[in-house]
Every structure is written in structure tokens, then in C-alpha cells.
BAMINU-478125 format. One record per residue (C-alpha): residue number from 1; residue in three letters; x negated, z negated, y. Coordinates in Angstrom, 3 decimals. Each point is the difference from the previous one (the first is absolute). Layout:
% BAMINU-478125
<pt NUM; "ALA"; <X; Z; Y>>
...
This chain:
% BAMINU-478125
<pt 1; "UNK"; <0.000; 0.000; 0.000>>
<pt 2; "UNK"; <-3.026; -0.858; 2.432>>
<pt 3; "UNK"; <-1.465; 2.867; -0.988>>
<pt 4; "UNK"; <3.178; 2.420; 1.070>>
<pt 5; "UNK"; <0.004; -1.719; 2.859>>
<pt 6; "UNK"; <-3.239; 0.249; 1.281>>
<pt 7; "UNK"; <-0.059; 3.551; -1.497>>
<pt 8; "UNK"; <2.844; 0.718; 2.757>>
<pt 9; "UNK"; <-0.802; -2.366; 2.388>>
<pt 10; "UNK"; <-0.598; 2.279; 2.655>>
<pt 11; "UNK"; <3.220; 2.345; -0.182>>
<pt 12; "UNK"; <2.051; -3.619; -0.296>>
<pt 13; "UNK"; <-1.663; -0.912; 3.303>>
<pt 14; "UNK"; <0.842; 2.917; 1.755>>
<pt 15; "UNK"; <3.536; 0.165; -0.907>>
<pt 16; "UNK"; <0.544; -3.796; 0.789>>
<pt 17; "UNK"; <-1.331; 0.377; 3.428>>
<pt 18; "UNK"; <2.384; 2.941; 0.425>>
<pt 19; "UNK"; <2.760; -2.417; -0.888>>
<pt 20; "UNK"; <-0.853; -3.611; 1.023>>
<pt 21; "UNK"; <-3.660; -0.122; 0.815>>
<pt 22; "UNK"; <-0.949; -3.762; 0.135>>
<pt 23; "UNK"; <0.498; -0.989; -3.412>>
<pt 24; "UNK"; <-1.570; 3.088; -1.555>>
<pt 25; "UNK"; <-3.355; 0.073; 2.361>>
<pt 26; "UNK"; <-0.603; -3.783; -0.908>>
<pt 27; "UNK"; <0.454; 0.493; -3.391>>
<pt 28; "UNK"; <-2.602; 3.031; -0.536>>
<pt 29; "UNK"; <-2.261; -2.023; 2.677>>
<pt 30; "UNK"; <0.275; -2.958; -2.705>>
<pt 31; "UNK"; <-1.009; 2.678; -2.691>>
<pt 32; "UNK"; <-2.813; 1.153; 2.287>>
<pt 33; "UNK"; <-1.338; -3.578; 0.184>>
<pt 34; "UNK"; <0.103; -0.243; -3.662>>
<pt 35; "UNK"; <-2.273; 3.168; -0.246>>
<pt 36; "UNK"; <3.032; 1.880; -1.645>>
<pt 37; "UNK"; <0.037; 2.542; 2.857>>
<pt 38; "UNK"; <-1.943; 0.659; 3.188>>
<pt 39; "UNK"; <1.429; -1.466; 3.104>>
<pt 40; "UNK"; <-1.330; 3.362; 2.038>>
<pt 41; "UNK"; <2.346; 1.981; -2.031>>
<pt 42; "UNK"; <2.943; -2.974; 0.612>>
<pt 43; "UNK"; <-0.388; 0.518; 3.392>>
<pt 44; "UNK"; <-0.167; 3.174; -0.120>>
<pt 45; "UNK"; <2.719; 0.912; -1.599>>
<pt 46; "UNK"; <2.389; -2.843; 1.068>>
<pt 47; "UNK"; <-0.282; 1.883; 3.545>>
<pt 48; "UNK"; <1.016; 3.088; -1.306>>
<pt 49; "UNK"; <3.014; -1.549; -1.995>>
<pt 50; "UNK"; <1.107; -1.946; 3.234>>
<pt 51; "UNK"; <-0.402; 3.274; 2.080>>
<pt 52; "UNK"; <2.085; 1.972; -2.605>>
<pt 53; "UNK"; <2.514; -2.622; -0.005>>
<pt 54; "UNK"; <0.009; -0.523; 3.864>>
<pt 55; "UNK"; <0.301; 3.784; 0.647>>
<pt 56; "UNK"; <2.591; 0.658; -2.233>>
<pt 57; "UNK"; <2.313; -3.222; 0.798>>
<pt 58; "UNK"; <-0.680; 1.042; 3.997>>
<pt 59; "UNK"; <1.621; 3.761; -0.807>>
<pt 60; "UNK"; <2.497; -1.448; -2.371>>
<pt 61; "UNK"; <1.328; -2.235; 3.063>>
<pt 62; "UNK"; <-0.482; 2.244; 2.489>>
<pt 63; "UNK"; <2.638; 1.919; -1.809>>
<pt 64; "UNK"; <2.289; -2.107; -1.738>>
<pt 65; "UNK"; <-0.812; -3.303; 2.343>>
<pt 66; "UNK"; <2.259; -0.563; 2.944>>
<pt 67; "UNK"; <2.999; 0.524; -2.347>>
<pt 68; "UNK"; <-1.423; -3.025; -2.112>>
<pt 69; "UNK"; <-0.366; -2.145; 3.154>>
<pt 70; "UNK"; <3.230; 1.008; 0.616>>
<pt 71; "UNK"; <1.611; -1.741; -2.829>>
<pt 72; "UNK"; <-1.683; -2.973; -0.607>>
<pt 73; "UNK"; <0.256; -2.254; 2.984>>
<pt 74; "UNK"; <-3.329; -2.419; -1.071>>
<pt 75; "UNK"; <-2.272; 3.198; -0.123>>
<pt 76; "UNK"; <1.666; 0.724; 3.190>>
<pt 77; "UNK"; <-0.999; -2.655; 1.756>>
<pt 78; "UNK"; <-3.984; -0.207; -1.857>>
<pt 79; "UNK"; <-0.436; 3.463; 1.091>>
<pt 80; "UNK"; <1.338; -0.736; 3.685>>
<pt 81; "UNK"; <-3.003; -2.680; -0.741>>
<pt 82; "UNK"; <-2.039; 2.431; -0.789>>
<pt 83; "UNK"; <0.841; 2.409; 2.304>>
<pt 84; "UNK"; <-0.677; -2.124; 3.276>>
<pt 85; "UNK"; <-4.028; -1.038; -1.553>>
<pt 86; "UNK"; <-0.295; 3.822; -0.456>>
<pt 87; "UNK"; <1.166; 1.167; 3.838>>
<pt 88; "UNK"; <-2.880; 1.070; 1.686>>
<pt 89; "UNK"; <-3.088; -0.709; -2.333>>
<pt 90; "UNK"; <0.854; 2.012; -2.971>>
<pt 91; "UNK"; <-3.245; 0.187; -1.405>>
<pt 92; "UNK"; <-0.581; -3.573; -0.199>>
<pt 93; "UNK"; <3.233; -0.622; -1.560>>
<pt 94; "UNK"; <-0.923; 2.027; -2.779>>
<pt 95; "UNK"; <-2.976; -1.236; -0.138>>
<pt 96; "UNK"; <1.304; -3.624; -0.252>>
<pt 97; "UNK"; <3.171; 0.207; -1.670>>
<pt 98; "UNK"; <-2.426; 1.476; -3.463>>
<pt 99; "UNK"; <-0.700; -3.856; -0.196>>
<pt 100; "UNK"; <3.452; -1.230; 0.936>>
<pt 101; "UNK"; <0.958; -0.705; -4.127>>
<pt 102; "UNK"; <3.678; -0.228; -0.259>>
<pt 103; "UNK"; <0.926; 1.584; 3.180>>
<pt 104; "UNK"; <-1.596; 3.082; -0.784>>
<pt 105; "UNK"; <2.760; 2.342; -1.118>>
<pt 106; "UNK"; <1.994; -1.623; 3.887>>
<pt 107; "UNK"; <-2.813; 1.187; 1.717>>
<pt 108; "UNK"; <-0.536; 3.383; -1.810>>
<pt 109; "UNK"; <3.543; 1.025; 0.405>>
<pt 110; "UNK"; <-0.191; -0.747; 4.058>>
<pt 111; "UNK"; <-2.885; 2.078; 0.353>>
<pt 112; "UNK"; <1.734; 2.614; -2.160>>
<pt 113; "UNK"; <3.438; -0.355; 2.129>>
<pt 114; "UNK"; <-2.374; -0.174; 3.411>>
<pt 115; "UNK"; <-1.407; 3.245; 1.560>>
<pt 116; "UNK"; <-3.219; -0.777; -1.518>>
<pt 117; "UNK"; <-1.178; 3.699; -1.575>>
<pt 118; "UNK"; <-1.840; 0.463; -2.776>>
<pt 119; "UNK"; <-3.000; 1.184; 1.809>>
<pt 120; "UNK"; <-0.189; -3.515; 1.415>>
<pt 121; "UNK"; <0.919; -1.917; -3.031>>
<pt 122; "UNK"; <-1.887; 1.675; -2.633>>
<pt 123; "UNK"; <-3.890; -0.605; 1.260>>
<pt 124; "UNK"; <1.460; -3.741; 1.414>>
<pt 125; "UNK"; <0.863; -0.471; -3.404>>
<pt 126; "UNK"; <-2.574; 1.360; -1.806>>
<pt 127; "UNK"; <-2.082; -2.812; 1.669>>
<pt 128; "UNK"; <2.369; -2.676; -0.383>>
<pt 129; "UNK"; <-0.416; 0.829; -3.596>>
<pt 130; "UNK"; <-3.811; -0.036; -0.177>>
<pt 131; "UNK"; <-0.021; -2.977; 1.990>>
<pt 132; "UNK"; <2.833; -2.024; -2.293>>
<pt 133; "UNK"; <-2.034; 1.098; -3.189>>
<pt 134; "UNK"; <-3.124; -0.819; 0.985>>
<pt 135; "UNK"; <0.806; -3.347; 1.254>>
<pt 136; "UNK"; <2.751; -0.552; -2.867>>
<pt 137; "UNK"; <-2.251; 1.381; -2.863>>
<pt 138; "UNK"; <-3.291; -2.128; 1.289>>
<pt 139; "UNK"; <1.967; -3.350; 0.639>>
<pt 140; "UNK"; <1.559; 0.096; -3.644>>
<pt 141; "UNK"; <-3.491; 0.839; -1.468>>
<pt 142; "UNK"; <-1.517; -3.027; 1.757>>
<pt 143; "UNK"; <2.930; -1.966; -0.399>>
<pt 144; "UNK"; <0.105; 0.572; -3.897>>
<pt 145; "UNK"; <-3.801; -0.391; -0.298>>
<pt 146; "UNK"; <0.807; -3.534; 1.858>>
<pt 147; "UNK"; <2.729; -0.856; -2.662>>
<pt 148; "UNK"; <-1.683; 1.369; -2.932>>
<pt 149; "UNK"; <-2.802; -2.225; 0.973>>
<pt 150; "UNK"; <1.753; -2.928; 0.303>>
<pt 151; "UNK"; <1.780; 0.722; -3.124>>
<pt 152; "UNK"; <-3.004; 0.027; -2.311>>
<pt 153; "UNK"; <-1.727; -2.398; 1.865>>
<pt 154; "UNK"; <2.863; -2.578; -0.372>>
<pt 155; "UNK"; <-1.427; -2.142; -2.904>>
<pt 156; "UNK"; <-3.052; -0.910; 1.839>>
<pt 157; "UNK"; <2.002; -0.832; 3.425>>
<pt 158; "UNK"; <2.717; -1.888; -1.577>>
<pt 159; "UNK"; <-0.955; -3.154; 2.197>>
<pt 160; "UNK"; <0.393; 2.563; 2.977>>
<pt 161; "UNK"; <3.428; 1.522; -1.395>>
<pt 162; "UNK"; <1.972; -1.957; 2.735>>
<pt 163; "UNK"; <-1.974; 1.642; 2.998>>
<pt 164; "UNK"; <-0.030; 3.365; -1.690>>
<pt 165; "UNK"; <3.967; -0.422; 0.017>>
<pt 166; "UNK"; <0.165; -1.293; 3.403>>
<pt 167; "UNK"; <-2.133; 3.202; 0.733>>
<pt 168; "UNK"; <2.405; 2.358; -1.370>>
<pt 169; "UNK"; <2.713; -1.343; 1.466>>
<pt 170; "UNK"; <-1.673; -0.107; 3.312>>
<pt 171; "UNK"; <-0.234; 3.601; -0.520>>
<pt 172; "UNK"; <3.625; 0.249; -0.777>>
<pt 173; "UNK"; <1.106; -1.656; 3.222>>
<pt 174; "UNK"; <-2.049; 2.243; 2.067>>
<pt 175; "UNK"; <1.917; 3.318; -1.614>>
<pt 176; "UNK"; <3.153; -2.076; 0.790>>
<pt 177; "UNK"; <-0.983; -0.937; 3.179>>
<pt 178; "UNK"; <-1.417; 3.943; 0.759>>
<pt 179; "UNK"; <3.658; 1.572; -1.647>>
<pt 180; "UNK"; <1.596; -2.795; 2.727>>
<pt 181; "UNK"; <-2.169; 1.139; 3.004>>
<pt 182; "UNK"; <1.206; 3.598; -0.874>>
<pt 183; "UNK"; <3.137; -0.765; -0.268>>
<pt 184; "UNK"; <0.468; -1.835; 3.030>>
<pt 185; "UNK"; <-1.768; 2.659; 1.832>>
<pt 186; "UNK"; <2.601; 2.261; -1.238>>
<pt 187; "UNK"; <2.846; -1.426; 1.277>>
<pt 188; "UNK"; <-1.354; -0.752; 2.967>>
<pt 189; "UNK"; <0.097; 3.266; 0.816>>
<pt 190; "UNK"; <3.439; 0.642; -1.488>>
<pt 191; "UNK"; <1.568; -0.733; 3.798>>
<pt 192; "UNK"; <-2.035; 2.308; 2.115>>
């Protein structure tokens, strides 16, 4: 089963980060720290599955989009969200909203139902994308080197166990606390 896996490793990469991204990219950056695959290639290729995605959700919207927002008042209001961030820096939006996880698909269909062309979107995104899979990619490699080593380490820290804890949860709370920040900024700006 390993073996299948890391036999395919690659093509399941790319067509997770068409579809959710996150998930997949750690998971083959976890593989990469295990010398399974090579985290070049992750990153690599996690880029072009997030660009494939992106590009193809943005003209998907762009089409079918405003009649979605239409009928469904809560995406309604996240991409009015959305929309207000994006007026008048539309390159940074794109830029940030590639690390905004859960609001993504808001903030791709208000760019899609803005007059943002594709001549502006596409190269925005294209760094967006090398930018979220480089940073994505390396941070799960480092973090899973971290946790691996504390893993196989754990018999000769086992007097240390309760600061290793308190370390991951510190950790924890500051992804809370980040998500939070985010989030606040968000609506924020939902009154402008």
C-alpha cells in the first residue's frame, strides 16, 4: 500500500491541490521529510495543482458565479466581504486571499464576479500560488521533521514530555490566535 502510494505520490499531490490544497501539500511535504519523495518536486508541483485549480474555479465563477451568490444569501454576504478587501488593490487580494484557508472559494468567486480580467488575475495568481506552496510545502517539511523528531525521541525525554506538550499546544494557540486575527480583520472590513 506504501508502495502505491509513494509510486503515485506525485499525481495524488497535484490533483489534491487542484481540489483542496492544504491537506494534500502537507501530506506529500510529510512524505518528503521522510525521504519518500523530494520536497523540490512537492513544491513544485503543488503550485501547479493550486494554479490549475485556481484558474479553472476563477473561469468556472466568472461564468456560473453571480447566479450562485444570488441564491444563497450567506455566500452573498462573504463575497460582499470579499468584494470590499478586493476594491482597489486587486493584486494583493489575490495574492493574500491564496492563504486565507476556508474563505478561499468567498474570495475567488468575488474576484470572479468583480471586473478583475484574466490578464490581471492569471500572473497575480500564478504568484500567489508559488508563494502559498513554497511557504506551505517548507513549513510542513520543517514542521514534520520537528514532530517526527520528537516522536522518536520521546523515550529518552519522557521527564520532559510535559514541556514538549505545553510546546505543542503553545503552537496550537498561536494558529488559533492567527485564524482569530484574520478573522477579525475580516469583518472589520465587512462595514466599509
Amino acid at each position: 500500500m506504501l508502495d502505491a502510494l509513494v509510486n503515485n505520490a506525485y499525481w495524488l499531490l497535484y490533483a489534491g491541490t487542484i481540489m483542496e490544497g492544504e491537506t494534500a501539500l502537507l501530506l506529500a511535504s510529510l512524505a518528503a521529510n521522510q525521504g519518500l519523495i523530494d520536497l523540490l518536486w512537492v513544491i513544485v508541483i503543488g503550485f501547479a495543482g493550486a494554479t490549475t485549480g485556481d484558474q479553472i474555479s476563477y473561469q468556472v465563477f466568472r461564468r456560473f458565479g453571480p447566479a450562485m451568490v444570488a441564491r444563497n444569501e450567506t455566500l452573498h454576504r462573504r463575497t460582499d466581504k470579499a468584494r470590499r478587501l478586493l476594491a482597489g488593490h486587486p493584486v494583493k487580494f489575490i495574492i493574500v486571499s491564496r492563504f486565507f484557508w476556508g474563505l478561499r472559494s468567498a474570495c475567488m468567486l468575488a474576484l470572479a464576479a468583480s471586473d478583475v480580467p484574466t490578464r490581471v488575475f492569471a500572473p497575480a495568481n500564478l504568484v500567489a500560488c508559488a508563494l502559498w506552496a513554497t511557504v506551505v510545502g517548507s513549513l510542513g517539511y520543517v514542521f514534520s521533521g520537528w514532530v517526527s523528531g520528537i516522536v522518536t525521541t520521546m523515550d529518552d525525554l519522557s521527564g520532559r514530555a510535559p514541556a514538549i506538550l505545553a510546546g505543542i499546544l503553545a503552537f496550537i494557540v498561536l494558529i488559533v490566535l492567527a485564524r482569530k486575527a484574520v478573522l477579525k480583520f475580516w469583518r472589520s472590513h465587512e462595514t466599509l
